[in-house]
C-alpha positions in Angstrom: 49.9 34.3 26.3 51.4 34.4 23.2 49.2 32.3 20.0 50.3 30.7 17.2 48.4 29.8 13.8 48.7 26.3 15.0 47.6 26.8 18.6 44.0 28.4 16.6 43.8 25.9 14.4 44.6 23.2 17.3 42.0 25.0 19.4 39.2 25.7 17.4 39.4 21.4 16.2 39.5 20.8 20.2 36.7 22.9 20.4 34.4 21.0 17.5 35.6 17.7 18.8 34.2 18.9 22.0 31.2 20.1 20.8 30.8 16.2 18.8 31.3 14.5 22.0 28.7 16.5 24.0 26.3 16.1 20.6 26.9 12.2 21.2 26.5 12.2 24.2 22.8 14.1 24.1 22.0 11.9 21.1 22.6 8.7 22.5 21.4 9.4 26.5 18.3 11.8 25.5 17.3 11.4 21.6 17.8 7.7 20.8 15.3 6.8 23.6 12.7 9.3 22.3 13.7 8.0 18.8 13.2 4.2 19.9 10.2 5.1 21.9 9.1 6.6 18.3 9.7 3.8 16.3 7.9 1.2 18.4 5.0 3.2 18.4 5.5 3.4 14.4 5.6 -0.3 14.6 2.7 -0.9 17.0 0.4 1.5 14.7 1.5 -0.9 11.7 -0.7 -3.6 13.9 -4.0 -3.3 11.8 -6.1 -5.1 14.3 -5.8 -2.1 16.8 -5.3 0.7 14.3 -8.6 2.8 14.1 -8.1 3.9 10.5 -8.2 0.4 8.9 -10.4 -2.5 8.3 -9.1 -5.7 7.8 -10.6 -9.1 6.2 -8.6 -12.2 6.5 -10.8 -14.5 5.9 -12.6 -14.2 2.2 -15.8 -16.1 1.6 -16.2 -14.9 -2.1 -19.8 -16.0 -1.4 -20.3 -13.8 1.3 -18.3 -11.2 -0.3 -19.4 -7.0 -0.2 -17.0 -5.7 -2.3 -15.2 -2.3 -1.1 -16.0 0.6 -3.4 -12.8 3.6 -3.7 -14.4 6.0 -5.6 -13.0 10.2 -5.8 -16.5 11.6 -7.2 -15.9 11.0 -10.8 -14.1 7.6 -11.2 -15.3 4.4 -8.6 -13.7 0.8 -8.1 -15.5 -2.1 -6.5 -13.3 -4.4 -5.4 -13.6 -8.3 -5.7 -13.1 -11.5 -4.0 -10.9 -12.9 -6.5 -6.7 -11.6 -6.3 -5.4 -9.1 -8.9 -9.2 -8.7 -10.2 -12.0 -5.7 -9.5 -15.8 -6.9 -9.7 -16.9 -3.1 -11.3 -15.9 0.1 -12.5 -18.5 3.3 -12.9 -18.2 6.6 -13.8 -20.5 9.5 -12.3 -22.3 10.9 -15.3 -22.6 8.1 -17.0 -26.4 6.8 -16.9 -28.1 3.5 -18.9 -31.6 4.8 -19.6 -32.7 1.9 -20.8 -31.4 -0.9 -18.0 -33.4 -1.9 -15.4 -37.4 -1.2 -16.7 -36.3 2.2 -18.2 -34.7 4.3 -15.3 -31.6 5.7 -15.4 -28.9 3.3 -13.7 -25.3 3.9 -13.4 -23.5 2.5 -16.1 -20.7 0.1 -15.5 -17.4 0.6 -17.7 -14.7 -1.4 -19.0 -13.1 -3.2 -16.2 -9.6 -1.8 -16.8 -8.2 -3.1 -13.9 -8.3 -6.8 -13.7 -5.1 -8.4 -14.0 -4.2 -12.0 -14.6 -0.9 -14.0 -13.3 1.0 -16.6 -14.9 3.7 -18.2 -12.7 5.9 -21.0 -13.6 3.6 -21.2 -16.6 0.3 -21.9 -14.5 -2.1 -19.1 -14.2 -3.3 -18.4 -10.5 -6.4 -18.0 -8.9 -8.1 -17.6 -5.7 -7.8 -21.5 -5.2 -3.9 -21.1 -5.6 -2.7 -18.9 -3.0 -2.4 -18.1 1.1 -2.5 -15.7 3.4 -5.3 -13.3 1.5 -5.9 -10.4 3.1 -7.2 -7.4 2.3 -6.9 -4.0 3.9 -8.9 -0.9 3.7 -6.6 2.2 5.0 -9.4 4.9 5.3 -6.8 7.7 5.9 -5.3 7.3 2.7 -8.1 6.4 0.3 -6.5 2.6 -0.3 -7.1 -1.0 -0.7 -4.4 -3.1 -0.4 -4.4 -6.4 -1.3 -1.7 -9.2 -0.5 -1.5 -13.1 -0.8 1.3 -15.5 -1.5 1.3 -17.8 -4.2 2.8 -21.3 -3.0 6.7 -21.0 -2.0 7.1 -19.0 -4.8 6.1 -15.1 -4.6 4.7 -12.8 -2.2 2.1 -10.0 -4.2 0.8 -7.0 -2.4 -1.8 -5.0 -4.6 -3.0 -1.2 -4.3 -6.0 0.4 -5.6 -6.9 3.7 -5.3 -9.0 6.3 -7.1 -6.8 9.3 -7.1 -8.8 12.6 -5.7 -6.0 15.4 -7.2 -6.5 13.5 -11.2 -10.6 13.1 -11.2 -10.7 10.6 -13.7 -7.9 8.5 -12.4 -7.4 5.6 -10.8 -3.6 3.9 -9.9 -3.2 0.4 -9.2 0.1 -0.6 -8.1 1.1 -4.4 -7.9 4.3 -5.6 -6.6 5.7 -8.8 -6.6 8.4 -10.4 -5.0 10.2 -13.5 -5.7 10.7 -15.9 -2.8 12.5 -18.4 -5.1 13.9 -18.5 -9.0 10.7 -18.2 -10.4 9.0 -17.0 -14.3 6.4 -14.7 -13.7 4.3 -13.2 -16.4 1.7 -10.2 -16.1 -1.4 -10.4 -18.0 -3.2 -7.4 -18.5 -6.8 -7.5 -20.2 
C-alpha cells in the first residue's frame, strides 16, 4: 500500500477527530454526571442551615445581641448588631492599668471599622433594611454580613482578622445596585 503526504496528513486528522469523539463521548456519558453530581453537592453545602462549619442568625434582637469576636492573637473584632458597624476593637498587649478599680483590663482601640451608608441621600440604619443575616464561617475565620436596603441595593459585608499579617484585619463590603441608585460610603 502505497502512502501519500496527503493520505498521513488525512489519517493522522481522522485519527484526532476520532480520538475527540471518543473524548466526548466519555465526557458527556461518564464525567458530566460525576461533574453534576459534584456541583449539587457544592450547592447543597452552600445551605448554611445544614452545613456544620457555620452558624447563622437571622433574626437580630440588638437587645439580645452577643457580638461575635474574629480575633488572630494580636488584632480582635467584636461584631455588632447594627449593619456596616463593629461594637469593639482590642489589641493583645495592650492593658488600661487604671480601668476598672486599678487592674489591668484590655484596652479597647479606635474602632476603625465602622462604616456609615448614604443612599439616595438618606443615611441607613438597622431600622432601614431586610433580610439581615449574619454568618459565622468557622473554617475560614469570617463573618459575613448581608441585608438589603429597600428595592434599592443588596450589601454583603466580610470581616476578618487575617492570621498570615498579625496586626491586620480586612473588611470587604460589596454592594450591588438593584436599581439607578446614588450611593455614598462613609468611612469614620
Amino acid at each position: 500500500m502505497r502512502l501519500s503526504k496527503f493520505n498521513n496528513t488525512f489519517t493522522f486528522f481522522g485519527f484526532i477527530v476520532l480520538i475527540l469523539f471518543f473524548m466526548k463521548k466519555v465526557i458527556l456519558e461518564w464525567f458530566l454526571p460525576v461533574l453534576l453530581l459534584n456541583h449539587s453537592m457544592l450547592l447543597t453545602a452552600q445551605d448554611f442551615s445544614t452545613s456544620a462549619w457555620h452558624i447563622q442568625a437571622q433574626k437580630i434582637d440588638p437587645n439580645h445581641y452577643s457580638g461575635i469576636t474574629l480575633a488572630n492573637g494580636i488584632i480582635g473584632i467584636v461584631s455588632s448588631p447594627e449593619p456596616l458597624k463593629v461594637k469593639d476593637v482590642v489589641l493583645n498587649g495592650a492593658f488600661d492599668t487604671y480601668g476598672r478599680g486599678r487592674v489591668s483590663n484590655i484596652l479597647k482601640t479606635f474602632e476603625f471599622a465602622n462604616m456609615d451608608l448614604d443612599v439616595d441621600g438618606r443615611r441607613i440604619s438597622g431600622k432601614d433594611i431586610q433580610n439581615y443575616v449574619q454568618t459565622l464561617d468557622m473554617k475560614n475565620a469570617v463573618l459575613t454580613t448581608t441585608f438589603q436596603h429597600s428595592d434599592k441595593i443588596l450589601v454583603k459585608q466580610s470581616m476578618m482578622a487575617l492570621r498570615h499579617l498579625p496586626h491586620t484585619a480586612l473588611i470587604e463590603v460589596e454592594i450591588t445596585a438593584l436599581k439607578d441608585v446614588e450611593v455614598i460610603p462613609l468611612y469614620f
